[in-house]
N, C-alpha and C positions, 0 to 999 in steps of 0.2 A: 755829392757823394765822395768818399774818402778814395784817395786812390790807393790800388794796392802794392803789399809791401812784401820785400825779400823776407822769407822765414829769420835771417838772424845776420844781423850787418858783416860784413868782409873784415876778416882780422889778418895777421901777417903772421899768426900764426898755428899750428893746426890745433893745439887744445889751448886752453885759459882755465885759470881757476873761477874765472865767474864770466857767464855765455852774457854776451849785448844783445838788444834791440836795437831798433834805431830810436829807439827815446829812452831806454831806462835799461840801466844794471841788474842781473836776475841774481842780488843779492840775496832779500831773506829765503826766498825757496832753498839758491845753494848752501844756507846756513842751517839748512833743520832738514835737507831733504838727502838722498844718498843714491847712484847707480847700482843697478844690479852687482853689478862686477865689483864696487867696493862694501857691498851686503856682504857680500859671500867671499870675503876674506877670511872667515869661519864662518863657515854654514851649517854650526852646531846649535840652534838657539832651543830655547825652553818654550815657548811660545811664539806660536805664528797667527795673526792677526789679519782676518781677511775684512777690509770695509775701513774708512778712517774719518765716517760721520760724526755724527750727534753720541754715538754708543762706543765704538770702536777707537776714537780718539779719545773719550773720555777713559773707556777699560783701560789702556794703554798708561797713561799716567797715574791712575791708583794702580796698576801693577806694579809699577816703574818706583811708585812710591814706597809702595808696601813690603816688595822681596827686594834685597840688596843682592841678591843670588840669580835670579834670571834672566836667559838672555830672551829679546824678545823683537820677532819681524813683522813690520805693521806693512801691508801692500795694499797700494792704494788703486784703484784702475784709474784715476782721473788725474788732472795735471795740480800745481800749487795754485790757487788761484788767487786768494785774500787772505791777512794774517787773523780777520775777525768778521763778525756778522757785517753783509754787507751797509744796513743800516746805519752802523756806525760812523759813514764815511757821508759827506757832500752825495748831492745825487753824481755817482761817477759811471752810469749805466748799465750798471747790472739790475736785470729786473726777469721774474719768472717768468715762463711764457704762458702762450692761452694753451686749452687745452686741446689735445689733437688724435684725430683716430688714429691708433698704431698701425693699423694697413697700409697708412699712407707714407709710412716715416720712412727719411730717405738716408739714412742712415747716417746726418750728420747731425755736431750738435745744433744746439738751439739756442740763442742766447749766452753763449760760448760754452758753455760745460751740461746744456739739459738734454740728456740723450735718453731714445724708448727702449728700453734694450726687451722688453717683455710686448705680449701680442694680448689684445682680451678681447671683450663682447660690447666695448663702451669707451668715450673719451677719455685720456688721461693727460696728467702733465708728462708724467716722466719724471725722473732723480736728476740730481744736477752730480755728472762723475768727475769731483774735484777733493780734494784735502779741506775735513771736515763735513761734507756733504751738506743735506737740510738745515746741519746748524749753521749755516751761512744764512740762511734764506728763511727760519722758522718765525710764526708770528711771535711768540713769545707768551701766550699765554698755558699757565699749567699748573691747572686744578690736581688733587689726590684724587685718586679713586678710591668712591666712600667704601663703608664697611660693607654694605652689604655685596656690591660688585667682589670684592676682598673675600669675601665667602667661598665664592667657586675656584679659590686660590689653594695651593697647597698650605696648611695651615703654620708652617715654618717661613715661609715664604710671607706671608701676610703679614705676621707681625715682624717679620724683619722689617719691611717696608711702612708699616707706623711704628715702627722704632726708630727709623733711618733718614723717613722724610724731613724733619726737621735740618737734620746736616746737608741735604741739599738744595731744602728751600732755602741757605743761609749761601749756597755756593751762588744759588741762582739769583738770588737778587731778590726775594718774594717772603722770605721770613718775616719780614714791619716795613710800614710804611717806609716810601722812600719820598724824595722832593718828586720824583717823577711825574707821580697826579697828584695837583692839590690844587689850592685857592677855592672863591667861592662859588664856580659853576661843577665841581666837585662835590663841595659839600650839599649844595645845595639839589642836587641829581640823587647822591646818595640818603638823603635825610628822606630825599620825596618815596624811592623805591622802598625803602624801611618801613613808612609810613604805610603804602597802596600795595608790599606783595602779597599780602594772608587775603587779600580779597580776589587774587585769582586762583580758585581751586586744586589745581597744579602745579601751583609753586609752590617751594618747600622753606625756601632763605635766599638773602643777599650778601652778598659777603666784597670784602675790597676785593681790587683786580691783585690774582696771582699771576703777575706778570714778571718776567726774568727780563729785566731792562738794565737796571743798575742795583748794584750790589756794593753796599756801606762793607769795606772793611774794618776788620776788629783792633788794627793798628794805626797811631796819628798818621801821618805825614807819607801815607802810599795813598796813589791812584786809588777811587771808584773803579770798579768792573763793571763796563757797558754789558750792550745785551747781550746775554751769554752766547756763546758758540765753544765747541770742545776746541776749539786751535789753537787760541792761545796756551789751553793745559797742557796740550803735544807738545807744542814749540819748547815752553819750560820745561819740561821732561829732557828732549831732544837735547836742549844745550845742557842741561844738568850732567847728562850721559856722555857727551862729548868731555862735558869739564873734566870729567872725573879720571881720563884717559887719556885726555890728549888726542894725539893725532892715531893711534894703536887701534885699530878697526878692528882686530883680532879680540879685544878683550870689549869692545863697547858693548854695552848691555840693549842699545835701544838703535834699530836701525827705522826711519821710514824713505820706503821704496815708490814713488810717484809712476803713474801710470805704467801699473803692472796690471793687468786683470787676468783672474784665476775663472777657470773655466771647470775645474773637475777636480775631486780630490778620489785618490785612487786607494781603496779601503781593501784588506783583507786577513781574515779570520779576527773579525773585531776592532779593526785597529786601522786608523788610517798610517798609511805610511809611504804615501809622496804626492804631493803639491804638483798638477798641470797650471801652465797661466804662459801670458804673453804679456813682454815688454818691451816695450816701444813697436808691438808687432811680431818680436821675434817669438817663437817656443822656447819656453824654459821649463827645466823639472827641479825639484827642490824636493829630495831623500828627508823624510819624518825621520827620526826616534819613536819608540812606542812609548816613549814617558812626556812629550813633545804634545803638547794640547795646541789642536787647532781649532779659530774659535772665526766662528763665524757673522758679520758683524754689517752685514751688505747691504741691512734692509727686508721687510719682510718678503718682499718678493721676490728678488736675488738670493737671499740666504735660501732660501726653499728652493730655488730651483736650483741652486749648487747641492744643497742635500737630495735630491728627488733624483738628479743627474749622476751623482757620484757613489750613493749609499740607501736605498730602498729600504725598507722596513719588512716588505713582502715581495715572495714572488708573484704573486696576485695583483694587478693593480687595482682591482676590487675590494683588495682587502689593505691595502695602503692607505694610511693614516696621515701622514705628512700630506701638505696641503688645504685640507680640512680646515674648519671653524674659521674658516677666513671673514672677519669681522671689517668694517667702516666706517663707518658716521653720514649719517643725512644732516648736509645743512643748510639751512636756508639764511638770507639777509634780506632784513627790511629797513629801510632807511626812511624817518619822516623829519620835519618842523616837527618842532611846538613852541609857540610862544613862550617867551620869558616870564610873560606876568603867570602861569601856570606851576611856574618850579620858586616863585619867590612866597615868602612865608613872611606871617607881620613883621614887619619891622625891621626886614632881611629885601631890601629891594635888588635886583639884578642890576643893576647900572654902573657896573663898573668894565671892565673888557675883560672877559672871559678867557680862562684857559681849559685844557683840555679835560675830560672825564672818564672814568672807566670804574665799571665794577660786575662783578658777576652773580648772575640768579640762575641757580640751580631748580632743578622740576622735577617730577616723576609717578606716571601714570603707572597705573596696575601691568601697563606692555613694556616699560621702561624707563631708562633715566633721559634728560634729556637736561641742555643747560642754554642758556642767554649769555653771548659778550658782550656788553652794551657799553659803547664809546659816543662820546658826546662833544660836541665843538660848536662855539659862534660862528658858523662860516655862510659867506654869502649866498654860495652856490651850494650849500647841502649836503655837503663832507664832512662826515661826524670826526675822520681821519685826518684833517688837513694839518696838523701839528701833532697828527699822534706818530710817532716812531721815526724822527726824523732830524737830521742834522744839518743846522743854519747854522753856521760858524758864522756869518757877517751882522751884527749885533744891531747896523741900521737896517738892513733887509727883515731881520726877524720883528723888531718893530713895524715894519711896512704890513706884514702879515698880520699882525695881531691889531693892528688900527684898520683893517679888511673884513670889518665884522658886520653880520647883521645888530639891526639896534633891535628887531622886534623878536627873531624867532632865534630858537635851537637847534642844529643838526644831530640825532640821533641814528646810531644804527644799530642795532636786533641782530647779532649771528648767533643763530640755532646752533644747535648740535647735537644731533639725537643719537640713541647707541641701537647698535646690530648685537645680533646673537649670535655669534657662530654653534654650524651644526657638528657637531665632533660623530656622532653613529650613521653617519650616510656616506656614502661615496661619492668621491667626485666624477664629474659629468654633468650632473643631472644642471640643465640651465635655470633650473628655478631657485639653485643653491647659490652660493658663493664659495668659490676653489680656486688652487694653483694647481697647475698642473705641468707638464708639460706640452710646446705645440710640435709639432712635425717636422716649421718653419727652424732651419738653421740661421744662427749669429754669422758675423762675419770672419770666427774664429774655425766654425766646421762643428759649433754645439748646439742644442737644441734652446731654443728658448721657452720660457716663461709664457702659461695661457693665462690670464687669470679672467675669471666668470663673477660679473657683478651681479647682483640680482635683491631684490629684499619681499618679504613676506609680505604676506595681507595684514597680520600681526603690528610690523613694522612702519608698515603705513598707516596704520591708524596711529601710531603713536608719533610719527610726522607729522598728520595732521593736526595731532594733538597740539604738538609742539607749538603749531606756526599757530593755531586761537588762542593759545596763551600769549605768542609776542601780541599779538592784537589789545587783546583783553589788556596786558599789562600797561603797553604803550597809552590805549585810552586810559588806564586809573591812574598813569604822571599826565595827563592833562585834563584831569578831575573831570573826567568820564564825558568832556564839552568837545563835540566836533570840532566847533567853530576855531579852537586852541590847537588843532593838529594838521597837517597835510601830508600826504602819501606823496614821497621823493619815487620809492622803486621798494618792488621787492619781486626775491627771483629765488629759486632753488638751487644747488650747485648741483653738477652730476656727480655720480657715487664715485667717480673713479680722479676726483680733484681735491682729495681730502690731505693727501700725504698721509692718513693714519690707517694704513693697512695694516693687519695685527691677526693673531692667533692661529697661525700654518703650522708650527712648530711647537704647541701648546705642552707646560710644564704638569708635571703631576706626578704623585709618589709611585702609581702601576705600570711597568710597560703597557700594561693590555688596554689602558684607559689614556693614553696620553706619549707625547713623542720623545721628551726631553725629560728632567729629574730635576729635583728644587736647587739644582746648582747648574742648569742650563746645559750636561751634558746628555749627548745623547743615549736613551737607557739603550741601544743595541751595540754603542761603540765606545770603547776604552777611554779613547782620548779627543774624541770631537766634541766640540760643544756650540752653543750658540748667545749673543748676547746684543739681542734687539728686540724689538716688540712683536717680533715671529713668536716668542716665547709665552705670550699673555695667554692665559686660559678665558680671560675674558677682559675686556677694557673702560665700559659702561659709556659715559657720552664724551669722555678727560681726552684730552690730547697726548698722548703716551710719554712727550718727552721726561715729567718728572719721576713719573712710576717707571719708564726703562733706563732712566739716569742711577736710578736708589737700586737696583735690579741688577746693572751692570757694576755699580761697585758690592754686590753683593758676589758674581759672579767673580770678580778681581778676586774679593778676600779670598777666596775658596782655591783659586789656582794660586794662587801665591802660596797657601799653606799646603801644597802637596810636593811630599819628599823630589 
């Protein structure tokens, strides 16, 4: 066991421009990060940015991009942790944790940054509170949300987003193939699924993996971009905004503030107009503008409970709408074998060593949509994963890996993912729904926290079960429908509350009376709040939010950019 260590080694003198450990210089954090006290060397900004995830870091730089006029403060509750997705790196021990009942949380992190800050009815992971958030940690896959999910969307809003997805499946990496997946246990996975999916009744199509791993630049002689995370976008932003000024913190356009967490935003006659939060522990207030958009950006379940906390919709909590249509995903994973000689086609034998596979099948029963990620490897021990998403710098080790193959079978694995409905005309409480709410249970700030209520219909479970016959069905017709060609590794169900795709609290729409937010994500009761996460989906279908709340949040950018 490690022994333990002074919070920050002994200097001879009382400040530094850049703080030690006793192993490493807190370089690039001090290079892109900034203290309270030199934020608010003008505490005049145009934009204040609560959250600095997958949404929040990303708004920030198409702000940053887009108005050469605004000033803008990103606050983060978490520390700096990593400059990019931690997969990008050697195993250097960061890894998610399992998941854990919130009653029992003891209020420290987990895995250094995954803290419970909300209470519910069911296991959870928790958010990781650091700079960039989930986009450090997301798998990477991110399907569009088809058209008809796009239906129950504001109709401005929808075709933005098949207008728009194009420019971000090109940021993400997902636009055309990349070297990422290929060779012949690729082709030869995808030719078969082509072949056997119109014969399982529920499935719709196959398509390549939309995955955001590495992204071909449009110019020679620059760097590939590994798997996406908004951090590196900040960081560019961050030193852009320094360059431009120098050392003048008075005129810089772009501050980010590391563990600051905003607890309350204090709203009146329409209008938010001052910022509560603590940093490094301490209370601080920060005085709005009414022309000063604050944009909320924390996560669906954070963002709602800072809005539920701060600015109510109703006197009635009856008749409170925020919170509502709280949507998830069921998913299940099945992992089996199948023999080689089952995926090989005349003349096309399997005998060479195998690299890795991916691609997606989409589904959709009369109860819903539902989709297949199905990753494929020669591995001996039954990890369809064991070279998927990972960094071997040592060129004879990765060798060692790839000569560690089975000669007869394939590791396959099957993650489901089926879609929830949120209810928007019922109230929250009732435990057979799904809500945020708030609980009783006070933070360690003196505010209330986050309930949230998992639950799914009888509706919803049939179309679970749907889901998990069709991996069956499909998995038998890639191994030509012969037992004898397949073996059951595992397969298991996730609980509802390990998905990370929590969605639709804060649901967008043209009526106040019908919806919480406007197709530019503010909210319709208040002048200058808005929101810009996957709180704001009217609906999500089985997709992983990050590309529709990616195309979403630069939709959100344009829109405050272009107000006087």
């Amino acid at each position: 066991m490690a022994l333990h260590l002074s919070r920050l080694i002994h200097s001879l003198f009382d400040e530094v421009d850049y703080q030690e450990t006793s192993f490493s210089v807190d370089a690039i954090a001090r290079n892109v990060c900034n203290t309270w006290e030199e934020a608010m060397t003008n505490p005049m900004f145009d934009v204040v940015v609560i959250g600095s995830g997958m949404f929040g870091a990303y708004f920030v730089d198409k702000l940053f991009r887009t108005s050469k006029a605004k000033r803008t403060l990103l606050l983060e509750a978490g520390p700096f942790l990593v400059p990019e997705h931690f997969q990008g790196f050697p195993n250097i021990g960061l890894a998610v944790p399992d998941p854990m009942d919130p009653s029992g949380d003891e209020e420290l992190p987990r895995e250094f940054v995954w803290q419970m800050p909300w209470r519910g009815n069911t296991n959870f992971v928790g958010t990781p509170y650091c700079v960039g958030g989930k986009s450090l940690y997301w798998g990477g896959w991110c399907p569009r949300l088809t058209d008809d999910t796009l239906s129950n969307w504001p109709a401005t809003v929808a075709k933005y987003l098949q207008d728009t997805y194009p420019a971000l499946e090109e940021q993400l990496g997902v636009s055309e193939p990349t070297d990422f997946i290929q060779g012949a246990l690729y082709n030869a996975m995808l030719a078969k699924a082509e072949a056997v999916w119109s014969q399982v009744p529920t499935l719709t199509e196959v398509k390549p993996p939309p995955l955001a791993v590495i992204s071909r630049v449009p110019i020679s002689g620059l760097f590939s971009l590994n798997k996406y995370s908004s951090v590196p976008l900040l960081m560019s932003a961050i030193r852009d905004a320094i360059a431009e000024v120098g050392n003048d913190d008075a005129r810089r356009r772009l501050f980010l503030v590391p563990r600051a967490q905003v607890v309350k935003l204090d709203a009146s006659d329409g209008i938010v107009r001052r910022i509560e939060l603590f940093v490094n522990h301490e209370q601080r207030f920060l005085d709005i503008g009414p022309r000063c958009a604050v944009v909320l950006a924390a996560g669906a379940i954070e963002s709602t409970r800072i809005a539920l906390e701060s600015f109510p919709t109703a006197a009635n909590p009856a008749e409170e709408k925020m919170g509502r249509n709280l949507t998830v995903h069921m998913r299940s994973t099945t992992t089996v074998q199948i023999r080689r000689s089952a995926l090989e086609t005349p003349g096309k034998p399997l005998t060479e060593k195998l690299q890795t596979a991916a691609f997606l099948v989409r589904g959709k029963t009369d109860d819903g949509h539902f989709h297949l990620q199905v990753t494929a490897a020669d591995d001996r021990q039954g990890d369809a994963d064991q070279m998927l998403f990972r960094m071997i710098p040592d060129i004879d080790l990765l060798k060692e890996v790839v000569n560690a193959q089975d000669a007869d079978f394939v590791a396959v694995t099957f993650r489901g993912c089926a879609e929830t409905k949120g209810v928007k005309d019922r109230p929250v409480g009732d435990p057979g729904l799904r809500w945020i709410n708030l609980s009783p249970e006070l933070d360690g700030f003196g505010f209330r926290r986050a309930f949230v209520n998992l639950a799914i219909s009888p509706v919803e479970s049939r179309l679970w079960n749907a889901m998990d016959e069709a991996t069956v069905d499909f998995a038998l017709k890639v191994a030509n429908d012969d037992r004898s060609l397949i073996r059951l590794i595992s397969s298991s169900r996730d609980g509802l509350g390990t998905t990370y795709h929590e969605s639709g609290t804060l649901w967008m729409g043209d009526s106040p009376e019908t919806s919480v937010t406007d197709s530019n994500g503010r909210f319709h009761h208040l002048a200058n709040a808005y929101c810009t996460d996957q709180a704001l989906f009217p609906s999500v279908g089985s997709a992983n939010p990050a590309l529709t709340g990616l195309t979403l949040t630069r939709k959100i950018a344009q829109h405050i950019a272009s107000l006087e």
